[in-house]
C-alpha positions in Angstrom: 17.3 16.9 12.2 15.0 17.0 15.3 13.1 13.4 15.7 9.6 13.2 17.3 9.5 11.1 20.5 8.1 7.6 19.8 8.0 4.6 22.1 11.5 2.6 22.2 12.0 0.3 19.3 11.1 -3.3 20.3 15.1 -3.8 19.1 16.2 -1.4 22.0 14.5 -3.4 25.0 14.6 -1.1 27.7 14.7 -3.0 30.9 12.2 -0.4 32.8 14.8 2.1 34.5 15.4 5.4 34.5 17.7 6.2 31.6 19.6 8.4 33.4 18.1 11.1 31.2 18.7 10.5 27.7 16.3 10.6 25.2 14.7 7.8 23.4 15.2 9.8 20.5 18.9 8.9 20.4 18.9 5.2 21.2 16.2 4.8 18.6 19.1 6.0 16.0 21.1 2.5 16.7 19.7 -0.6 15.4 20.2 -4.1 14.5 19.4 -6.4 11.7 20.5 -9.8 10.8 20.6 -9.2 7.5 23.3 -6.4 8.1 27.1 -7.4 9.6 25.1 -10.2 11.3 22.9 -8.4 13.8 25.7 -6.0 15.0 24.4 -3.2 16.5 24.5 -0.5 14.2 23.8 3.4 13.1 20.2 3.5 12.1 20.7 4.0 7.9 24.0 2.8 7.8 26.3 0.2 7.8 29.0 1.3 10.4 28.9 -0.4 13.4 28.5 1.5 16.9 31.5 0.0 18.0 33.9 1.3 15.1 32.1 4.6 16.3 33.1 4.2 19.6 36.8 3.1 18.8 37.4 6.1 16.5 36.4 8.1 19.9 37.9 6.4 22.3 41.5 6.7 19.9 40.8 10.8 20.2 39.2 11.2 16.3 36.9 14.4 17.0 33.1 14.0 16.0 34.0 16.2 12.8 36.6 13.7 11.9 34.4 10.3 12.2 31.5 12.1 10.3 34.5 12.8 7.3 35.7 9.5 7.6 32.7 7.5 7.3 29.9 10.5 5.7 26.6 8.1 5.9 26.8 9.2 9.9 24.5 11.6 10.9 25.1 14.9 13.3 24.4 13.3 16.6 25.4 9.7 16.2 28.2 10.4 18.2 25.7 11.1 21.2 23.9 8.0 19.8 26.6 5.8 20.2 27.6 6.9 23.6 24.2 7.0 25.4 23.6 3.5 23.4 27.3 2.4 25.6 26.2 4.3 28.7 22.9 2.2 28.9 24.6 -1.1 28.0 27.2 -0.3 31.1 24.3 0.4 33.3 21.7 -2.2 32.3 19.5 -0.3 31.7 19.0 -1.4 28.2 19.3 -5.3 26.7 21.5 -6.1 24.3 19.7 -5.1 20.4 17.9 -8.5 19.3 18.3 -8.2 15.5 14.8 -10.3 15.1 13.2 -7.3 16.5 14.2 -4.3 13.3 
């Protein structure tokens, strides 16, 4: 599914950098709620955390794998979930504040 390009979430808070390229489109696709695994960060639609989605990766499970194991995700979460990391590790983005949907 191909998402239009809409101004960043006020949940992403991008700290005014250059995101190294990435598109909006797939930090928009991780959120955070309180009402949902209290204000983890999360895959947009979903209840799986972006960090059980970056553990299954970083233990070698292949995209097709992670998308077998937990089938709410998505094609492209994977990407999601790594640029969401990448602009964490770089500042670029604050933490998700789940008063902000």
């Amino acid at each position: 599914m191909v998402l239009g390009w809409r101004e960043p979430t006020a949940a992403v808070r991008p700290l005014g950098r250059d995101h190294g390229g990435m598109s909006w489109e797939l930090l928009d696709l991780i959120t955070s709620d309180p009402a949902v695994l209290h204000g983890q960060a999360v895959v947009r639609g979903t209840r799986v955390p972006v960090t059980v989605v970056l553990d299954c990766l970083a233990d070698g499970m292949s995209e097709e794998a992670l998308r077998k194991e937990y089938p709410t995700l998505s094609q492209g979460v994977v990407h999601a979930a790594l640029a969401h990391a990448a602009a964490l590790a770089r500042d670029e983005i604050g933490p998700l504040d789940p008063t902000q949907g």
